[in-house]
C-alpha positions in Angstrom: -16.2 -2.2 -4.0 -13.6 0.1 -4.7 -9.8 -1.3 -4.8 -7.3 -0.2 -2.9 -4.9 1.6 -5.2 -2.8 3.9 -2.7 0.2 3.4 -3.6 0.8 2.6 -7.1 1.4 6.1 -7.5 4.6 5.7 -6.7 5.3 6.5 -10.1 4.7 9.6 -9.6 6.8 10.5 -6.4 9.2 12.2 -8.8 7.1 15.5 -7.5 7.9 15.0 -3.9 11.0 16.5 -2.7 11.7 15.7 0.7 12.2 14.0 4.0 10.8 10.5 4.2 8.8 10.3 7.1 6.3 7.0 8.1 3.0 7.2 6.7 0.2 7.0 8.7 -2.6 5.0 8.0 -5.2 6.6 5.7 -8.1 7.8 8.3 -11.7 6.9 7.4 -13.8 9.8 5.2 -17.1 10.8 5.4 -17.4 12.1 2.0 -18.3 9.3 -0.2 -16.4 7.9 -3.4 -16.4 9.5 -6.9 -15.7 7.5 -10.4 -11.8 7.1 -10.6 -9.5 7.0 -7.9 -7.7 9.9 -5.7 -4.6 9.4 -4.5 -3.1 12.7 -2.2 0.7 12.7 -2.5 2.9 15.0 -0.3 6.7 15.7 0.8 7.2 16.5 4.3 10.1 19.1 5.0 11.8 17.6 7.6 15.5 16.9 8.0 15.1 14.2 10.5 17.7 11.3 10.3 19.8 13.0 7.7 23.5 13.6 8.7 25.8 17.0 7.8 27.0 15.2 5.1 23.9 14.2 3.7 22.3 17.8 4.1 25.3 18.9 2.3 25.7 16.5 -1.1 21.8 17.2 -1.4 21.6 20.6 -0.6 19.1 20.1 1.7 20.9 22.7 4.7 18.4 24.9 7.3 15.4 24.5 9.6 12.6 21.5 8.1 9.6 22.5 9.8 7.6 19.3 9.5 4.8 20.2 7.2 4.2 19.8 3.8 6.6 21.3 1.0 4.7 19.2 -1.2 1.4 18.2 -2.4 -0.7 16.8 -5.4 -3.6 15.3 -5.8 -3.7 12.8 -8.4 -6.6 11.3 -10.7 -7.0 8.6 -11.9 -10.0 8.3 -14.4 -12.5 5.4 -13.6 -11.6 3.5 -17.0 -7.7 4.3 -16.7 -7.3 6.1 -19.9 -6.2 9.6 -18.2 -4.4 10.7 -15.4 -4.6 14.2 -13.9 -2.2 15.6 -11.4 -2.8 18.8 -9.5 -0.4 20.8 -7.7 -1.8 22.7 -4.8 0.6 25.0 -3.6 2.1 25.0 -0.1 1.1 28.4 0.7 -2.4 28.3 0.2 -4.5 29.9 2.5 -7.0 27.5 3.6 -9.3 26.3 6.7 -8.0 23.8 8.7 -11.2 21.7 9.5 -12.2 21.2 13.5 -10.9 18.0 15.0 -8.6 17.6 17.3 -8.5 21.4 17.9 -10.8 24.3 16.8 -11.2 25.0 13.2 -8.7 27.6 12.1 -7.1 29.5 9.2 -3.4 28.9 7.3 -1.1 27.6 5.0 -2.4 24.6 3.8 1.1 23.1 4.6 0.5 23.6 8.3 -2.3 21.1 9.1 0.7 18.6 8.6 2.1 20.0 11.3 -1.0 20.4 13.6 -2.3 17.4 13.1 -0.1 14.7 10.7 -1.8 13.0 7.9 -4.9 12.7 9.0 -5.5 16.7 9.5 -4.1 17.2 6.0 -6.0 14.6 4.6 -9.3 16.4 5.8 -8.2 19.4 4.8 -8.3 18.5 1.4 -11.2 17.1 1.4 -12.4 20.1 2.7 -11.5 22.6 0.7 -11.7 20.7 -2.7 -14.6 18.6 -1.9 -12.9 15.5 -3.1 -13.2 12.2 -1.3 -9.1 10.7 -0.8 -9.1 7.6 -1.4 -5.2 7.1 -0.9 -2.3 9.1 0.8 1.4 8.7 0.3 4.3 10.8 2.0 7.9 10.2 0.3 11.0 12.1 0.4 14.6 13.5 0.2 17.0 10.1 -0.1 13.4 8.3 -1.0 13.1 10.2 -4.5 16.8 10.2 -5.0 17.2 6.5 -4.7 14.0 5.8 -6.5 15.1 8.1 -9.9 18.3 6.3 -9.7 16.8 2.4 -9.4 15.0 3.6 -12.8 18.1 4.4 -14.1 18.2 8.6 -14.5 15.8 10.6 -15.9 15.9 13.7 -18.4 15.1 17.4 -17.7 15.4 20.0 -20.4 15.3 24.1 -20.3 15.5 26.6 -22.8 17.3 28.8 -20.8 20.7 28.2 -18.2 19.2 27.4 -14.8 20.8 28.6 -11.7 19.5 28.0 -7.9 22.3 28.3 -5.6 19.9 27.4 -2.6 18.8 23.7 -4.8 22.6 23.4 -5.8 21.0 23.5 -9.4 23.2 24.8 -12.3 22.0 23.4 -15.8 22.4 24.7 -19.2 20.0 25.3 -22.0 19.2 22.0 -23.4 18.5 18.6 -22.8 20.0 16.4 -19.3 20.5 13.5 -18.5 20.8 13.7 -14.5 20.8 11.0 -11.7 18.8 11.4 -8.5 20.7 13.9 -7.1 20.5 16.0 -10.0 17.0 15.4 -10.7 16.4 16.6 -6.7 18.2 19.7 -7.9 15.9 20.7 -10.3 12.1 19.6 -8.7 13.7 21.7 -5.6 14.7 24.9 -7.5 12.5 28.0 -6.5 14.8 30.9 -6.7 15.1 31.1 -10.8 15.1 34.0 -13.2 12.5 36.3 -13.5 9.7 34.2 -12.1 10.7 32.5 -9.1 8.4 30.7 -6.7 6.7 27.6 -6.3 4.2 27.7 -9.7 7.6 27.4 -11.4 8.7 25.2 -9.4 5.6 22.6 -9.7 5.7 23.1 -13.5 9.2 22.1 -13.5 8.5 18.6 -11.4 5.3 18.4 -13.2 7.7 18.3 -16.6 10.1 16.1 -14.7 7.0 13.5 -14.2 6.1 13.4 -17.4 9.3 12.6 -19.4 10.1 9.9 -16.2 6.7 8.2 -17.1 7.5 8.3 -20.8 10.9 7.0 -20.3 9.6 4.2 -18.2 7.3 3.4 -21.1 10.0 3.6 -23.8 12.4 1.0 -21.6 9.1 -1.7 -21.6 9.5 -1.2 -17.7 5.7 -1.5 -17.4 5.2 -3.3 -20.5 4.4 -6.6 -19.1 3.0 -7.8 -15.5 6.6 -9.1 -14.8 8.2 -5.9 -15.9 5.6 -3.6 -14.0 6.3 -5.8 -10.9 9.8 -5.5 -11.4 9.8 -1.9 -11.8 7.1 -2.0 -8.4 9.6 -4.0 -5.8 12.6 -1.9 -6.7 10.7 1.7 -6.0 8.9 0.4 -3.1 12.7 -0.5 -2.0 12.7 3.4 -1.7 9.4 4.9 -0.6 6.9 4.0 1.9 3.3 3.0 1.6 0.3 2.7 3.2 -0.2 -0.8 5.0 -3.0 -1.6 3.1 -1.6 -1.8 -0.3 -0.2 -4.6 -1.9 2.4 -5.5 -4.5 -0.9 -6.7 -6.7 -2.0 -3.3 -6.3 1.2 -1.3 -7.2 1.6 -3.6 -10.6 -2.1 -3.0 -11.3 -1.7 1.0 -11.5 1.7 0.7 -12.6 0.8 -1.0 -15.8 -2.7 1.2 -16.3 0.3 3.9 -16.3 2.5 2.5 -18.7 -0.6 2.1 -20.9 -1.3 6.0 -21.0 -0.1 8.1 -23.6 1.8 11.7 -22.9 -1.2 12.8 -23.9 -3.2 11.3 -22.1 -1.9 12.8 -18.9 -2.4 16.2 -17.6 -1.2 18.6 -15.5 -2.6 21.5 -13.3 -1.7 24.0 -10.9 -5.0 25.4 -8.3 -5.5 28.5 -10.2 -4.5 31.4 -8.1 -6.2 35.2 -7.6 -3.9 36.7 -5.4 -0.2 35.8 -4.9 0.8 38.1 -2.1 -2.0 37.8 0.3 -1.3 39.1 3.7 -1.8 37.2 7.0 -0.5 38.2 10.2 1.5 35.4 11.6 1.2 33.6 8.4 3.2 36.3 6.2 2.8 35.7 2.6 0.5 33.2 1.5 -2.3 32.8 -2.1 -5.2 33.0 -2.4 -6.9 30.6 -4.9 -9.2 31.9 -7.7 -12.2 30.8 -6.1 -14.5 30.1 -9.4 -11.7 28.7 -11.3 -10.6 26.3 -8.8 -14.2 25.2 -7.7 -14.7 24.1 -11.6 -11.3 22.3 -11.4 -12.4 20.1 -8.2 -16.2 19.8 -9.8 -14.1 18.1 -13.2 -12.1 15.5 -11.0 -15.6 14.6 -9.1 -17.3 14.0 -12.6 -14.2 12.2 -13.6 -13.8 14.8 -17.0 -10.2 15.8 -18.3 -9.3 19.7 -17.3 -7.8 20.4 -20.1 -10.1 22.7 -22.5 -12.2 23.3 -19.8 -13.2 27.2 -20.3 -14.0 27.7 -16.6 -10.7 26.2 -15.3 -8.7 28.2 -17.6 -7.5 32.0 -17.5 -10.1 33.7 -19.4 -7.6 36.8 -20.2 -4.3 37.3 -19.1 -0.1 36.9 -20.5 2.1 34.9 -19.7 4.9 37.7 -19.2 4.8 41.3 -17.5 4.4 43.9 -20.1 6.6 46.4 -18.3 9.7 44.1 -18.6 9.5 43.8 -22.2 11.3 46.1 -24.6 9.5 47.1 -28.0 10.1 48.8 -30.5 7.4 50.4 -33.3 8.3 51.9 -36.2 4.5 54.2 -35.3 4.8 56.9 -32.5 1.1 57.0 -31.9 1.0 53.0 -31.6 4.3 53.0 -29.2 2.4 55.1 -27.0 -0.6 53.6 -26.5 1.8 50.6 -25.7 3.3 52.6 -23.0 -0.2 53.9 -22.1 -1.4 49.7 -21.7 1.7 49.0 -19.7 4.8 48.5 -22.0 6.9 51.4 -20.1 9.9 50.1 -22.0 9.2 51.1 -25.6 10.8 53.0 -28.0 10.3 54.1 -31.7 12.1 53.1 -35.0 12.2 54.9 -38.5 9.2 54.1 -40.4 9.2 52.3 -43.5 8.6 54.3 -47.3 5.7 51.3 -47.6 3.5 49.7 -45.4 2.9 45.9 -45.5 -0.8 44.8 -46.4 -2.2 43.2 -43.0 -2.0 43.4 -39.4 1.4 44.1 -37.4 4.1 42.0 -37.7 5.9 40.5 -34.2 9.8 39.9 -34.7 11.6 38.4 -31.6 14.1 35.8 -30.9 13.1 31.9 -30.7 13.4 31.7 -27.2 11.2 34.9 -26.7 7.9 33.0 -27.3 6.2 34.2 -23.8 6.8 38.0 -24.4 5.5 37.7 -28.1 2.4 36.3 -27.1 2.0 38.9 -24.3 2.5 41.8 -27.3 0.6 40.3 -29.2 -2.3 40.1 -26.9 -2.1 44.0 -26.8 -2.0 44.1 -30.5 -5.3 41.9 -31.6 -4.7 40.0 -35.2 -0.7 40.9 -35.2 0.8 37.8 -36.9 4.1 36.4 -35.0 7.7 36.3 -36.6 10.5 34.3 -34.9 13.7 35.2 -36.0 16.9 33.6 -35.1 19.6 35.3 -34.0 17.3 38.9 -33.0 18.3 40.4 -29.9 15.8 40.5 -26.7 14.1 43.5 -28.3 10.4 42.6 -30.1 10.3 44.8 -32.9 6.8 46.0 -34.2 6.1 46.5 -37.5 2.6 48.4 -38.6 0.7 47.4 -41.7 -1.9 48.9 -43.6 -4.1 47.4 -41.3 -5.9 49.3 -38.9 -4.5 49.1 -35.3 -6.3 48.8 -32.0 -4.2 48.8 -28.7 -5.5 46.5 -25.8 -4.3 46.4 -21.9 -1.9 43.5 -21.5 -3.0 42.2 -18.0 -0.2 39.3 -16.2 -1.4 36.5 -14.8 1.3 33.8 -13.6 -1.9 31.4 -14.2 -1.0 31.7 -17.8 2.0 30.3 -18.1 2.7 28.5 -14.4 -0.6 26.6 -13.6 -2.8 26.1 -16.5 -4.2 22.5 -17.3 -1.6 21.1 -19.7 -1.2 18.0 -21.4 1.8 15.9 -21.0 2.9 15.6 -24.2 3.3 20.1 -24.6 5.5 19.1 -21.4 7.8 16.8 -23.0 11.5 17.0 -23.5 13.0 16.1 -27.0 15.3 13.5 -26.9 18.9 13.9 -25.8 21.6 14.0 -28.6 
């Protein structure tokens, strides 16, 4: 028989981001058991119980409308050697499943509020075909206390980040934050050119990461003693099911500490359309239906989503061509550029001599998404970073001949694709 393992995950509350509220206990599932073990993690949004004061040193002001802000669905493989976290975003639009009250159509964040736990639990099953085997709800002042019992954690950009509605305002490099600041930067959603939640998820899904690694690194999970150490002091901060015991929590805790970075992955539902319009419901996405029924079909098998060909984008870049600006030293290349979607691109003097090859990329360091999006326009063009060029990506043409492709976005790219932990990682702070 199966073992109860709901709430060892707690690990992995890092991800959640809001209001503790009691769990309910996990309803009973007609879909039977898989190999390894599911464990549905969410954050309600919900401002219950906090005072002004509260709201205000976490930056947690407005309206909580008590559904779910946030949700994964985390694997763990049947011999605990990998762990795979998906992060289904709130605004999916999804099929409630009949209960309690007629089936009916959403966000996937509302069947919390229609129906608690258990409608959101059924949901998921639903529409991922996954059997739950374990639910956990954490929160606000639950993950701040929790980051700061472990002693801080590390978050890292490459670029200044700034969310004035998260209170976050980091700059490049690597941080060491407390709760607080860690809530800052999970929460964050209104940042740079690419705000929304896939950012947002990738960020907590980063944040997770380093947190499980630095637990590892401190021998906080090294030993049964230290994993039940580490176990009592978070469970001090979030809530579990009833079910679980302490045995339990040290059992998963320590098949974490065991796993490598690499040997975790993270995903996001792959998305087709991210402004899908619903009256009453506004904006919500709509998930790449192929994509994500071979991402749910891996979990049931128990197989790793990372290098699976049907989960990943099959084309796509990882930045919008028209916000790029080129330059070519060829008129007839620059505007085919312009012609697949690079409207800001201008010409430069063309060398006496061409270089033997293919085009040469030259961009800045930090630049990398952009050059790979050129470069996907420019087949066999080899990439040069140079330090200190400006936000231009100058072209260069070789003797090479040069075929121009569309670049087509897709946020998948860069936001959601399966990744493993270790490509997540932050260096180590100075």
């Amino acid at each position: 028989m199966r073992r109860r393992l709901h709430t060892p995950l707690v690990l992995l509350t890092a991800l959640a981001s809001l209001t503790l509220a009691p769990t309910a206990a996990h309803p009973a599932s007609a879909r039977p058991s898989g190999p390894g073990t599911n464990i549905l993690v969410v954050g309600i949004d919900s401002r219950a119980g906090l005072s002004k004061a509260e709201k205000n040193r976490l930056n947690v002001g407005g309206k909580g409308c008590n559904c779910t802000d946030v949700m994964m669905l985390v694997h763990l493989s049947a011999d605990e050697r990998r762990a795979s976290v998906v992060s289904i975003p709130r605004d999916s639009y999804v099929t409630y499943p009949e209960g309690r009250t007629p089936a009916r159509s959403g966000k996937i964040n509302g069947a919390y509020a229609i129906g608690g736990a258990p409608l959101t639990i059924r949901t998921v099953e639903t529409v991922t075909g996954l059997h739950v085997d374990h639910y956990l709800e954490t929160g606000f002042t639950g993950f701040e206390a929790a980051v700061n019992s472990l002693g801080g954690a590390v978050i890292c950009t490459d670029k200044p980040l700034k969310d004035v509605n998260s209170g976050l305002d980091v700059t490049a490099g690597v941080h060491e934050v407390d709760g607080r600041g860690s809530l800052r930067y999970v929460r964050a959603r209104h940042i740079g050119d690419n705000p929304g939640d896939l950012g947002r998820v990738r960020r907590q899904q980063r944040f997770v990461s380093d947190l499980l690694t630095r637990l590892t690194t401190r021998h906080a999970l090294s030993s049964p003693l230290a994993a039940a150490h580490t176990a009592q002091t978070l469970l001090k901060s979030v809530r579990t099911d009833p079910a679980t015991s302490l045995q339990d929590v040290v059992h998963l805790a320590r098949a974490l500490g065991r796993l490598t970075p690499r040997q975790r992955e993270f995903a996001t539902v792959p998305i087709s359309d991210f402004d899908h319009r619903v009256p009453g419901a506004g904006s919500t996405l709509l998930w790449d239906q192929p994509r994500a029924k071979a991402l749910w079909s891996a979990l049931a098998a128990d197989r790793p989503l990372t290098g699976d060909a049907h989960i990943q984008p099959p084309s796509g870049t990882p930045a919008r061509p028209e916000s790029l600006q080129v330059r070519v030293d060829d008129e007839a290349v620059a505007h085919k550029l312009r012609l697949a979607g690079f409207q800001r691109t201008a010409t430069s003097a063309a060398p006496a001599t061409r270089h033997p090859g293919p085009p040469v990329i030259r961009f800045a360091p930090g630049a990398r998404h952009g050059a790979t999006t050129l470069a996907t326009a420019l087949p066999g063009a080899r990439l040069t970073p140079v330090p200190g060029h400006d936000e231009t990506f100058d072209v260069t043409i070789g003797t090479a001949p040069v075929t121009v492709h569309p670049a087509h976005y897709d946020r998948n790219t860069i936001d959601g694709s399966p990744t493993p932990g270790h490509r997540l990682a932050c260096p180590p702070p100075r």
